[in-house]
C-alpha positions in Angstrom: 47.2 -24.8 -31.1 46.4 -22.7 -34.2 42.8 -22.7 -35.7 42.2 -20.9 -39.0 39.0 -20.1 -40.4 37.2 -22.3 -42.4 33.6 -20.3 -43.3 30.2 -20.3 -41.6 27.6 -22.5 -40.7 24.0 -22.2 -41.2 23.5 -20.0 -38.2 26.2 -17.5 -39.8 28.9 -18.3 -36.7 32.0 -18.9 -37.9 33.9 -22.6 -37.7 37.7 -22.6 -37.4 39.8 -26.5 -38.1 43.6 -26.7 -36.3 46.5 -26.5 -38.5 48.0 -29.3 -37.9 45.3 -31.7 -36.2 42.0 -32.9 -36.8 40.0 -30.6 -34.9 37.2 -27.8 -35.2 36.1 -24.9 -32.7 32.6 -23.6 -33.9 29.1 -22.3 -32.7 26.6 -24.7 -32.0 23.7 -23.3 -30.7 22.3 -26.8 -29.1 25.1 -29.6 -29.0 21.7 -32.3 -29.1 21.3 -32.7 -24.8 19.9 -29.6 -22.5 19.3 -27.0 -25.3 22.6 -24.1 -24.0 24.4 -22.7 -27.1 28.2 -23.1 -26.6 31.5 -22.8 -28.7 33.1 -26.4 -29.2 36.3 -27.8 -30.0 35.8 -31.1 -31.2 37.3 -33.8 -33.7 34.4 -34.4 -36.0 34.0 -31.1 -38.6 30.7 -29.5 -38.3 27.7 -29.3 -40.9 27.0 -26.5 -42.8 23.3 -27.3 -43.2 22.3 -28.0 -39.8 20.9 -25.7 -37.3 21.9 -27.6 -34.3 23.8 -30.8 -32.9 26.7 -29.5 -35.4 28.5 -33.1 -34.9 25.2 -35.0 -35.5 26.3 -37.3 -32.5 23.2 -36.1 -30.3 25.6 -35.6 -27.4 27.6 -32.9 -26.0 30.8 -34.6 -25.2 33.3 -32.9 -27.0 37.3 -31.7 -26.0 36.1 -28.5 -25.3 32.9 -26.8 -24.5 31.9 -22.8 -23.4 28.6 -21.6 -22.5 28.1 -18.5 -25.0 25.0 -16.9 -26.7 28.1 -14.8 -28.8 28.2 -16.0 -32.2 30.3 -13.9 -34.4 33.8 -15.4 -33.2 34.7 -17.5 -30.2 35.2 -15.6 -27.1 39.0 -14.2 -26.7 38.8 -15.0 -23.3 36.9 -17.4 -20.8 36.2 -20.5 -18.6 36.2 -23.4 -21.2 35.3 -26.8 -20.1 37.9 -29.1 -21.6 38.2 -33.1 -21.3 41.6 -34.1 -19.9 42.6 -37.6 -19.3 38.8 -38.9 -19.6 37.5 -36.1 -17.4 36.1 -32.4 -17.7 38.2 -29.4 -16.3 37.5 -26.5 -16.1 40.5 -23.9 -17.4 40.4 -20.4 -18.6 41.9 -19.8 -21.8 42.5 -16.4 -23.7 42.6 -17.1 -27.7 44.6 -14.9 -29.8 44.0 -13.7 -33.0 46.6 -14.0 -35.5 47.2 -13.7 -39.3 48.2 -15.7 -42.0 50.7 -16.1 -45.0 50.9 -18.3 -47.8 54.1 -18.4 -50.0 53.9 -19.8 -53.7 57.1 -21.0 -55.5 57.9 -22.3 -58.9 61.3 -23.1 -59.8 62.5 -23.1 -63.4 61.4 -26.9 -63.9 57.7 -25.4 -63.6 57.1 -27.4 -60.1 54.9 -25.1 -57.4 55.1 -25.4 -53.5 53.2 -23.7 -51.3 53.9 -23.1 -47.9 51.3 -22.0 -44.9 52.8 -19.4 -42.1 50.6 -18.5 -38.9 52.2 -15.3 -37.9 
């Protein structure tokens, strides 16, 4: 699944939303339970203007979760708890960066598309 960057939060980490899903991968530095920072993939989008518990749900049961004190971009590799069929497994994922390209048309009728290519 493809996550582009979206900006920062207020700790200066990065957050990053899917393509083509609802869903976020970003810093949070205490998810609201036991206080560990951890990278996140979750449904709900994260504040800008808080400092912690990102989602604001005071709970850290999001689809994914990694133990990390690195906060300039999610780790490219790494053992990522990730909630399958109701329950937490542990995988290891390697994330790969990629680039993106947007295309603008207008045809001679003046309409615009634009289309979005992860490469």
């Amino acid at each position: 699944m493809p996550f582009v960057k979206q900006g920062t939060t207020l700790s200066g980490a990065p957050y990053y939303k899917a393509l083509r899903a609802e869903k976020y991968m970003y810093y949070d530095p205490d998810c609201g339970e036991d206080g560990e920072a951890r990278w996140v993939i979750d449904v709900n989008r994260p504040s800008v203007n808080k400092t912690s518990d990102l989602d604001g749900d005071g709970l850290c049961d999001d689809i994914g979760l990694m133990t990390s004190q690195y906060t300039f971009h999610p780790p490219t590799s790494g053992t990522w708890n990730l909630l399958c069929d109701g329950e937490y497994e542990t995988r290891f994922l390697v994330l790969l960066e990629g680039t993106t390209t947007m295309t603008s048309t207008t045809t001679a009728s003046g309409s615009t598309s634009t289309t979005s290519t992860l490469n």
